[in-house]
C-alpha angles and dihedrals in degrees: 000000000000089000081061101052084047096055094043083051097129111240106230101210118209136197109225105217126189128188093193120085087192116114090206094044119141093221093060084049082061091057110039085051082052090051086045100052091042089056087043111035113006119073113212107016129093133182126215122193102231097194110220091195101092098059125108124236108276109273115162085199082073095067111087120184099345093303123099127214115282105268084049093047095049096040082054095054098053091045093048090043087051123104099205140349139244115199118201091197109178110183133259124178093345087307151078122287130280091234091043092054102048078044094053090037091051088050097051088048095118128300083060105226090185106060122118101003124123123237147185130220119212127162151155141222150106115294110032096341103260091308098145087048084063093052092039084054085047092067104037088058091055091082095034090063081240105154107208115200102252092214150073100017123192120216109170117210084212094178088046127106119278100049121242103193134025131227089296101047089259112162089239091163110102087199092051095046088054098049082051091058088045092060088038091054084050102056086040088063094045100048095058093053090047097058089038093252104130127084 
């Protein structure tokens, strides 16, 4: 019987989304920790690292008939088959990324594949560690019917003592990676209330 209810447990599928290019980027590091404590600590809900490098710059020349060129086209399917989203946004002039944005702008050409799921915002840097990348994604997602969870939020001090990451952009800071489950159990919850799953 519980084996059962285990087994009838919904998967909350996430697309794993990162604005930095850089191997060694702090913010992968974010959310390869986040993959990491999904596949250790938290039942029925899986993160996929959907990679935004291989995009072209928007140009709407290059939609022909309704369809887009491959990489568009496959980028588009796993965000549209995700349940929910998790953003690595580290901050660039006080915004988000190039890359992040034509991502996020391929993905809203109609049909919209963003709309009415729910997503999460983490993100590291110096300052106060991308946190005005997260609100500038905020509202970005308003008209793309994105619903970001309101709380916790995780800005990470990544130059500050004690260090978070080590030489490879590895999340190495226990405090750090349980503030991050803390966020990943959120959006969890929300998810499923989102897409009517839970009791």
């Amino acid at each position: 019987m519980q084996a059962a209810a285990m087994a009838a447990q919904p998967v909350i599928k996430i697309a794993g989304i990162c604005g930095s290019l850089r191997k060694g980027s702090y913010n992968r590091g974010l959310l390869n920790a986040a993959m990491e404590i999904c596949k250790d600590s938290i039942k029925g809900m899986e993160i996929e690292y959907v990679d935004i490098s291989p995009l072209p710059f928007l140009n709407t020349d290059l939609e022909v008939d309704g369809t887009y060129p491959p990489e568009v086209e496959a980028f588009r399917k796993k965000i549209e088959q995700a349940d929910c989203y998790l953003f690595a946004s580290p901050e660039y002039n006080y915004s988000v990324t190039g890359p992040l944005k034509n991502a996020i702008d391929w993905a809203s050409r109609p049909p919209n594949v963003w709309a009415n799921k729910a997503a999460a915002i983490v993100s590291a840097g110096g300052g106060f560690g991308g946190g005005r990348s997260q609100y500038h994604l905020r509202q970005i997602g308003v008209y793309l019917d994105l619903h970001f969870i309101n709380k916790p939020e995780l800005f990470v001090y990544a130059f500050e003592s004690p260090p978070k990451f080590d030489s490879n952009g590895v999340l190495t800071d226990e405090e750090t990676k349980q503030r991050l489950r803390a966020l990943l159990l959120a959006l969890q919850a929300f998810a499923l209330r989102l897409n009517g799953k839970c009791d």
